[in-house]
MARBA-3410 file (N, C-alpha, C, O; in Angstrom, 1 decimal):
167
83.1,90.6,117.4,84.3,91.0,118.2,84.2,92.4,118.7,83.4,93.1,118.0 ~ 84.7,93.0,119.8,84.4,94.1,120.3,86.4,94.2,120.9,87.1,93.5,121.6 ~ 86.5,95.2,120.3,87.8,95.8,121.0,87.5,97.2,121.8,87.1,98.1,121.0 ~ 87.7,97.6,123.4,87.0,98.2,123.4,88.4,98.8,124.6,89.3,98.0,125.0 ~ 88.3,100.3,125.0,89.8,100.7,125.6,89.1,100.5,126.9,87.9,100.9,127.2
90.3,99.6,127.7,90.6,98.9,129.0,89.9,100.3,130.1,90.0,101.6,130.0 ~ 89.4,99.7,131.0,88.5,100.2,132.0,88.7,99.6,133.3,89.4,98.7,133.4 ~ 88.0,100.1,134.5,88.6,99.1,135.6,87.5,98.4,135.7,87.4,97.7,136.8 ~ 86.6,98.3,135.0,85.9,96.7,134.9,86.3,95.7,134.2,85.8,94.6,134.2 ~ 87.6,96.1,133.3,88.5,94.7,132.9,89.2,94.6,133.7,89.4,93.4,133.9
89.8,95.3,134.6,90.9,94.7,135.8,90.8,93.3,135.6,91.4,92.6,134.7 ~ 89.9,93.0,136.6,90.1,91.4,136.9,90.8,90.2,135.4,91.8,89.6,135.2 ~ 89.7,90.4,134.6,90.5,90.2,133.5,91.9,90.0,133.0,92.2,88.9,132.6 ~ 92.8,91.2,133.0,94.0,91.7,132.7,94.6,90.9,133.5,95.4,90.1,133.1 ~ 94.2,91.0,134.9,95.2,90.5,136.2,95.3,88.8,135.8,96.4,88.3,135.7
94.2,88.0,135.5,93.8,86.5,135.2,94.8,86.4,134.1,95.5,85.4,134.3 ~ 95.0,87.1,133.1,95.5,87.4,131.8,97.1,87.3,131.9,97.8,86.4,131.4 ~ 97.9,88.6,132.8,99.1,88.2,133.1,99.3,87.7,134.2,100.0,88.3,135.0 ~ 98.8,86.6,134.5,98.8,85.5,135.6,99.4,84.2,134.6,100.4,83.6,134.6 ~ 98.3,84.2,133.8,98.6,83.1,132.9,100.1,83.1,133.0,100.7,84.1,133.3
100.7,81.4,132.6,102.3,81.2,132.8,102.6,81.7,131.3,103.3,82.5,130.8 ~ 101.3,80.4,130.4,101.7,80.2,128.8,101.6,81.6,128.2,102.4,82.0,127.4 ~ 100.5,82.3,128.8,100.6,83.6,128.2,101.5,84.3,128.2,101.8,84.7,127.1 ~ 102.2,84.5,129.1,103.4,85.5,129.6,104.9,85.1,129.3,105.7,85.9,129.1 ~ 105.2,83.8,129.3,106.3,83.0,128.9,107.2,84.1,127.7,108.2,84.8,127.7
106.6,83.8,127.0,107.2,84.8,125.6,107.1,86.2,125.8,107.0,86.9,124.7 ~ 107.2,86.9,126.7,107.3,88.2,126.7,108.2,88.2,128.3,108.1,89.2,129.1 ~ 108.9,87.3,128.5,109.6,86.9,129.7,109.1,86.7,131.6,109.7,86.8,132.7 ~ 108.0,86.4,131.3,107.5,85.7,132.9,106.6,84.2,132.7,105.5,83.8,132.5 ~ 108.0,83.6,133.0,107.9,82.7,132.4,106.8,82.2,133.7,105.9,81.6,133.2
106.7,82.2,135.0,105.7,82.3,136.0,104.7,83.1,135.8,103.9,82.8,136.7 ~ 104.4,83.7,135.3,102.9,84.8,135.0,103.4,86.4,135.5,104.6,86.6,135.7 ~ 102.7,87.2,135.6,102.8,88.4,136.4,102.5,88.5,137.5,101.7,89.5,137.5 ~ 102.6,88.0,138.8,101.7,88.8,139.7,101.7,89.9,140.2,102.7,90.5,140.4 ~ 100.5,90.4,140.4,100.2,92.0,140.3,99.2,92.1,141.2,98.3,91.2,141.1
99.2,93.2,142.3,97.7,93.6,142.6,96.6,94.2,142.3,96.4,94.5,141.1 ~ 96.0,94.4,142.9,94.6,95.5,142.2,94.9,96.7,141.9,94.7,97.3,140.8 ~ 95.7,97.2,143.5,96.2,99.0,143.7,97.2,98.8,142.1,97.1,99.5,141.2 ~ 97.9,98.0,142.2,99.0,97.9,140.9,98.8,97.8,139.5,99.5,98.1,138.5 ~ 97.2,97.2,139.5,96.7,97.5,137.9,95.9,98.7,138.1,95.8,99.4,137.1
95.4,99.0,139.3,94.8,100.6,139.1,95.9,101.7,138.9,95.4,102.7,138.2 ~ 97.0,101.8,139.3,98.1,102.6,138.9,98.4,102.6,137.7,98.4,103.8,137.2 ~ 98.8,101.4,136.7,99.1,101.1,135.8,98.4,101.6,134.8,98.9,102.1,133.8 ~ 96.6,101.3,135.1,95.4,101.8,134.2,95.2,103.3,134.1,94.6,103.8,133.1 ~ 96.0,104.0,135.2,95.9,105.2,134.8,97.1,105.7,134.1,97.1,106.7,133.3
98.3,104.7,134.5,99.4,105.4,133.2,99.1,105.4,132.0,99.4,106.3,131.2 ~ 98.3,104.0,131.8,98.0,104.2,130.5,96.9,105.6,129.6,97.1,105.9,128.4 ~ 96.2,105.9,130.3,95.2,106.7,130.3,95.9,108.5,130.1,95.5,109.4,129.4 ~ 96.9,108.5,130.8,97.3,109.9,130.8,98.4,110.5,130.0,98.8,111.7,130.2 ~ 99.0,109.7,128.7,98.8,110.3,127.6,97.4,110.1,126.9,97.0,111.2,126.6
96.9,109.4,126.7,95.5,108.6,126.0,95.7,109.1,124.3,95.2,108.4,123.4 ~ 96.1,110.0,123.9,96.7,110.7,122.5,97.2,109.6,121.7,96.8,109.0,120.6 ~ 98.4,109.3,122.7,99.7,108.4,122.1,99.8,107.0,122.9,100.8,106.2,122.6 ~ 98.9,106.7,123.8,99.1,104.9,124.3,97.3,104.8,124.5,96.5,105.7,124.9 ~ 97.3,103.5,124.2,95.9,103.0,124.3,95.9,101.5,125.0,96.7,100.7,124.6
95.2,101.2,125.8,95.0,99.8,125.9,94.0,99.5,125.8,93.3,100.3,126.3 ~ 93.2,98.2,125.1,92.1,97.7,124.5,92.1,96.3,125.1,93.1,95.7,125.2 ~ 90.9,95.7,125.5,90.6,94.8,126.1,89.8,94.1,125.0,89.0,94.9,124.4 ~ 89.7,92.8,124.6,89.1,92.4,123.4,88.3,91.4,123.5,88.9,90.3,123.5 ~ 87.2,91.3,123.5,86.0,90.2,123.7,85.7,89.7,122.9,85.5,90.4,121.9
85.3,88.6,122.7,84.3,87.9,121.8,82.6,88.2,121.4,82.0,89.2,122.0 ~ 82.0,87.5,120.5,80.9,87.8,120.5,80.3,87.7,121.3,79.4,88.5,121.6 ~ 80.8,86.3,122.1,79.5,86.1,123.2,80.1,87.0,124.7,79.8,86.6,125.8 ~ 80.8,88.0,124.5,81.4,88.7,125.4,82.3,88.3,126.3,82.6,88.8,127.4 ~ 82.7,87.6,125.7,84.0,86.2,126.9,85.4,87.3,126.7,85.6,87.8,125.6
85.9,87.5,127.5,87.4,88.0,127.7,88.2,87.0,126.9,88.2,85.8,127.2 ~ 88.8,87.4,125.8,89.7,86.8,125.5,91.5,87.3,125.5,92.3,86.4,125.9 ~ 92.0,88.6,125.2,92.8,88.9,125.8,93.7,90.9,125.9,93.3,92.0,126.4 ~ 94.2,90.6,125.6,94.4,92.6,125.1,95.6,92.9,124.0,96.4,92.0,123.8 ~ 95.7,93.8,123.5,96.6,94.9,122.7,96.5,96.1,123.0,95.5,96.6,123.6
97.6,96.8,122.7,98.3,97.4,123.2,99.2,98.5,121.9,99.9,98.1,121.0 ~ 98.6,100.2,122.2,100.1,100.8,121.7,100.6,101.9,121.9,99.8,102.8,122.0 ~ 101.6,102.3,122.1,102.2,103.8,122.8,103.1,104.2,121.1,103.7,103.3,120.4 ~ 102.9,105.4,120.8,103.1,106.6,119.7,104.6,106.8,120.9,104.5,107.0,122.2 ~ 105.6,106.6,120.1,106.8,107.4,120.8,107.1,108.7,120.2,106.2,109.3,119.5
108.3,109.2,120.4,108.4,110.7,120.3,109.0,110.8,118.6,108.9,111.8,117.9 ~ 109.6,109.7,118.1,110.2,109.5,116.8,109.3,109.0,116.1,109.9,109.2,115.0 ~ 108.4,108.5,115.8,106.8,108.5,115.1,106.6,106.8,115.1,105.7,106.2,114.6 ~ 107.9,105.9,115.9,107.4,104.7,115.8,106.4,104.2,117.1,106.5,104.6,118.3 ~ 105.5,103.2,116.4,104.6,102.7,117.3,105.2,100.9,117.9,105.7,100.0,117.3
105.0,101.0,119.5,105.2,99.9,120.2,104.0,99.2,119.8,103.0,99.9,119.4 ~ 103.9,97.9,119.9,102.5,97.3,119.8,103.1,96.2,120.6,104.2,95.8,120.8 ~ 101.9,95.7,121.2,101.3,94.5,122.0,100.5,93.5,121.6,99.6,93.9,120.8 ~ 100.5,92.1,121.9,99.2,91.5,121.9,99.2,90.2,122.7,100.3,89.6,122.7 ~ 98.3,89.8,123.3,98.3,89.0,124.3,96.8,88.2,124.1,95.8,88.9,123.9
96.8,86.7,124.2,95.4,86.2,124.0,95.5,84.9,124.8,96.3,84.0,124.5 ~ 94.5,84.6,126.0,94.4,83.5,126.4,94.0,82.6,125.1,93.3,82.8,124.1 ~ 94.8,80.9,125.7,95.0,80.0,125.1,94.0,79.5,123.9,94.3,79.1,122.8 ~ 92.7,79.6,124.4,91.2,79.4,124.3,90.8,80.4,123.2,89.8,80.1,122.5 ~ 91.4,81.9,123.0,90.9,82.7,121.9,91.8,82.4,120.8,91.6,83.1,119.8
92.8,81.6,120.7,93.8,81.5,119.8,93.6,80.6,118.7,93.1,79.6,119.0 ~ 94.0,80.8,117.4,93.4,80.0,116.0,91.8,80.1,115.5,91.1,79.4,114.7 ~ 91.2,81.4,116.3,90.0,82.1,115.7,90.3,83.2,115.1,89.5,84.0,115.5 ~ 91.0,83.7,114.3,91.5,84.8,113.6,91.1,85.9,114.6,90.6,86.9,114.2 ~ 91.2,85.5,116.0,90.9,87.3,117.4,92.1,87.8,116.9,91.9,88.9,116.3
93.2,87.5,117.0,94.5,88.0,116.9,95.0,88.8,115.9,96.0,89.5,115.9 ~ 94.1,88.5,114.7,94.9,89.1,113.7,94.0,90.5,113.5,94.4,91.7,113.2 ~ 92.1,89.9,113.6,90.9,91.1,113.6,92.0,92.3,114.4,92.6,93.2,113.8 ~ 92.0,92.0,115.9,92.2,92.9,117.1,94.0,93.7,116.8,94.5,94.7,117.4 ~ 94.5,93.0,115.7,95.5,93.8,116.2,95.2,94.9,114.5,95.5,96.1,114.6
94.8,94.3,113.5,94.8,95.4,112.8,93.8,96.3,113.4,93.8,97.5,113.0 ~ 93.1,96.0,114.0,92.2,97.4,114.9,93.2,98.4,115.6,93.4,99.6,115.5 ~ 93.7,97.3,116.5,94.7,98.3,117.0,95.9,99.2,116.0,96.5,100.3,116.0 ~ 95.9,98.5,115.4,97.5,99.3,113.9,96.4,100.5,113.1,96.9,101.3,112.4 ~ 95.2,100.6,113.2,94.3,101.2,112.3,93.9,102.4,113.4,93.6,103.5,112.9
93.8,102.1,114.7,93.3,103.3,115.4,94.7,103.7,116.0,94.7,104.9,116.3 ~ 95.8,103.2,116.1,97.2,103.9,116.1,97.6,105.0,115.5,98.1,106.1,115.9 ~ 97.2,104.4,113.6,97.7,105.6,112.9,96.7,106.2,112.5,96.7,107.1,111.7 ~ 95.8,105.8,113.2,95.0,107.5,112.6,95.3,108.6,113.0,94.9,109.7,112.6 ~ 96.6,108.5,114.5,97.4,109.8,115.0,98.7,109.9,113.8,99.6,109.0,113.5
98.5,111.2,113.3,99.3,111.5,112.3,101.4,111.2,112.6,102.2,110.8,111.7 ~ 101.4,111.4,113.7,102.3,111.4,113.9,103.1,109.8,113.7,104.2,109.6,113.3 ~ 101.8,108.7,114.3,102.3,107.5,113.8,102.7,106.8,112.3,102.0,106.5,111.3 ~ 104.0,106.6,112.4,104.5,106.5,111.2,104.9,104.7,111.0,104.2,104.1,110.2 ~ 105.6,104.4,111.5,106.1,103.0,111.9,105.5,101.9,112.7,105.8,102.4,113.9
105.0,101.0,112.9,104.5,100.3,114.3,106.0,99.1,114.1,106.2,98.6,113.0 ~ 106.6,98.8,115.1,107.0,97.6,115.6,106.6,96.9,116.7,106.1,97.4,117.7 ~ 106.9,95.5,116.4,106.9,94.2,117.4,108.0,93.5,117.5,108.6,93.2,116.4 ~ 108.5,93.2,118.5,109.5,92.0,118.7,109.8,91.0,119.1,110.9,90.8,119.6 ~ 108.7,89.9,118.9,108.2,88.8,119.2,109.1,87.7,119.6,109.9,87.4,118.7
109.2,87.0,120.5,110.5,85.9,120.9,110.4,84.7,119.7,109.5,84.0,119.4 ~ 111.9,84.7,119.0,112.5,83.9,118.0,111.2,82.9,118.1,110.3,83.1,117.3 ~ 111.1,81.9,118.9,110.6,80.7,119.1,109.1,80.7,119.4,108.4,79.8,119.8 ~ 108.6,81.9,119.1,106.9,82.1,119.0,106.3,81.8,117.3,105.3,82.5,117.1 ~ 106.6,81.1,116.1,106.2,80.7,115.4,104.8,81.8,114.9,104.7,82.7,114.1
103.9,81.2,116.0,102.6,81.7,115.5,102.5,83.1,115.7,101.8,83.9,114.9 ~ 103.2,83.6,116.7,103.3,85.3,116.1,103.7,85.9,115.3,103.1,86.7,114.6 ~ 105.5,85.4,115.1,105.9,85.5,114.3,104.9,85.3,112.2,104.9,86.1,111.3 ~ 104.4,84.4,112.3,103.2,84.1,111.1,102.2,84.9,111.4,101.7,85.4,110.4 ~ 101.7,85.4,112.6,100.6,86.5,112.2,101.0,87.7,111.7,100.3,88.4,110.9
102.5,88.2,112.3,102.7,89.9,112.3,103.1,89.8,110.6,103.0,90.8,109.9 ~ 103.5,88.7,110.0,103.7,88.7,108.2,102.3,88.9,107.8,101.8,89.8,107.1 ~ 101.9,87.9,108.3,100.1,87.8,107.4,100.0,89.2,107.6,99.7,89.7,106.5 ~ 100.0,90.3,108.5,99.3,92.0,108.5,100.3,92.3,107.6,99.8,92.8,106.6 ~ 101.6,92.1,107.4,102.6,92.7,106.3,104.2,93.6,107.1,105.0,94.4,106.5
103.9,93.2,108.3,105.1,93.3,109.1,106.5,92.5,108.5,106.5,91.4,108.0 ~ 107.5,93.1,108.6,109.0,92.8,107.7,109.6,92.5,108.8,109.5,93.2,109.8 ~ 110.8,91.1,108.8,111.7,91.1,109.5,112.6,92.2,109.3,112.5,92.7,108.2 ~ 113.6,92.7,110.2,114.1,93.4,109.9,115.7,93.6,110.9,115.3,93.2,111.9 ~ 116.7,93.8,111.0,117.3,94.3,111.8,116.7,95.4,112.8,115.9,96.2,112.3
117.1,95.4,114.0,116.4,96.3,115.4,117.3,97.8,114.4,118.4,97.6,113.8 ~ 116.6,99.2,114.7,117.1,100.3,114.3,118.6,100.8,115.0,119.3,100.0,115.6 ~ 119.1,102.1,114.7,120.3,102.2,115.7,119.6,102.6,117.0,120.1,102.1,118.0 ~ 118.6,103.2,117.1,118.1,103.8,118.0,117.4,103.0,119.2,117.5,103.4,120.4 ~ 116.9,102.0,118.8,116.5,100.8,119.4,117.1,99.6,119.9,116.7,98.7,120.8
118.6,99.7,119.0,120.0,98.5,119.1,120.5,98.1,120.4,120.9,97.0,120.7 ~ 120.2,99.5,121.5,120.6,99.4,122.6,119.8,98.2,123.4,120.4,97.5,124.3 ~ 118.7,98.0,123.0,117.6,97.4,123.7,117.4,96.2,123.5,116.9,95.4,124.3 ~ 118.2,95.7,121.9,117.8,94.4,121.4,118.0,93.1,122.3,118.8,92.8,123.2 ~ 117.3,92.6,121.8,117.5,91.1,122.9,117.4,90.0,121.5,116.5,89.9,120.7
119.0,89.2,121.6,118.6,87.8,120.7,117.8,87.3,120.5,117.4,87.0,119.4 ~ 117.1,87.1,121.4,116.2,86.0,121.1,114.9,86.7,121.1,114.0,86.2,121.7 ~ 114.8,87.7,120.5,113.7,88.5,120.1,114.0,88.8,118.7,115.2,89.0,118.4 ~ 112.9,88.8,117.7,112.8,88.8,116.0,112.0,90.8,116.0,111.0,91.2,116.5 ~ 112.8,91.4,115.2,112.4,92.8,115.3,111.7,92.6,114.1,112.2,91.9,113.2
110.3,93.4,113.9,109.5,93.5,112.6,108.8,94.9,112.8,108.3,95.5,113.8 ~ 108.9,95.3,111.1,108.0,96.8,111.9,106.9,96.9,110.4,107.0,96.0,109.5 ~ 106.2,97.8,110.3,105.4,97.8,109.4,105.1,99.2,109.2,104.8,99.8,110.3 ~ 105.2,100.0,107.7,105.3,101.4,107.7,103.8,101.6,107.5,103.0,100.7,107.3 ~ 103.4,102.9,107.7,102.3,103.2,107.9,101.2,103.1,106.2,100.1,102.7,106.0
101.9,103.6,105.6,101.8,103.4,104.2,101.5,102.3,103.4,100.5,102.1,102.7 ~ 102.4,101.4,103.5,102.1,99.7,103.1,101.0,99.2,103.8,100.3,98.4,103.2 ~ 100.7,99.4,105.2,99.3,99.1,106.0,98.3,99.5,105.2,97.5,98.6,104.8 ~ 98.2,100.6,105.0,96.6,101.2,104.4,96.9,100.9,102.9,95.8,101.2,102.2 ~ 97.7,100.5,102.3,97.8,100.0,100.8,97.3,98.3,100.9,96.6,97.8,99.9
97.6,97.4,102.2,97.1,96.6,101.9,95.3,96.4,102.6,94.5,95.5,102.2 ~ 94.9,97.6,103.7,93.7,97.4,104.3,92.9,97.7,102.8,91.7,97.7,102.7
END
């Protein structure tokens, strides 16, 4: 497995990625993303210009096949956003669970990261079962975050501490 930070030789990739319907459904496009090139090269450099505190990782297989990305931005209060996205075809190979503790492991190696959450749609099952298996807690959304919550989204966060107690 190779997790490796997003470059503009994944573009195409990414773009095929939030195109997908099934992919994107649960994170609300239920049509896919359409996006341009100029629009993932903008994008690729937002992500790039903290590069400290957000990372995007593009994640391949052995035999180098695109399978899908994660994602995380260090906010200013020490919790971490996380992402994860996997075409249909890398899913039920444990990619999902390798790639995201990579990602939760190169997050907190910035001291500052304290917390990571996810907030996975109610009716995603198998997310919901992976973000437990790493050791993610349901939880009520924070006050801080309350403003943002969405029903039909499941808030889980994972302290920095209980992570490396169970790595």
């Amino acid at each position: 497995m190779i997790l490796k930070i997003t470059d503009q030789h994944d573009l195409e990739n990414v773009m095929a990625l939030w195109k997908d319907k099934e992919v994107m459904m649960f994170v609300g496009f239920a049509n896919g993303l359409e996006v341009t090139m100029q629009q993932l090269e903008n994008w690729l450099k937002w992500t790039k210009e903290k590069q400290e505190n957000r990372r995007h990782f593009s994640i391949y297989d052995d035999e180098n096949t695109y399978c899908g990305e994660s994602f995380y931005d260090i906010l200013e209060n020490g919790y971490v956003v996380l992402d994860i996205k996997l075409f249909k075809k890398a899913r039920g190979k444990g990619i999902a669970y390798w790639a995201l503790k990579e990602t939760i492991s190169q997050a907190f190696e910035q001291e500052k990261a304290q917390t990571c959450y996810v907030d996975p749609h109610k009716s995603n099952d198998k997310a919901i079962v992976l973000y437990e298996k790493i050791g993610f807690i349901k939880s009520e959304y924070p006050a801080w975050l309350a403003k943002d919550a969405n029903e039909m989204h499941q808030y889980m966060y994972l302290d920095r501490k209980k992570f490396f107690k169970k790595v």
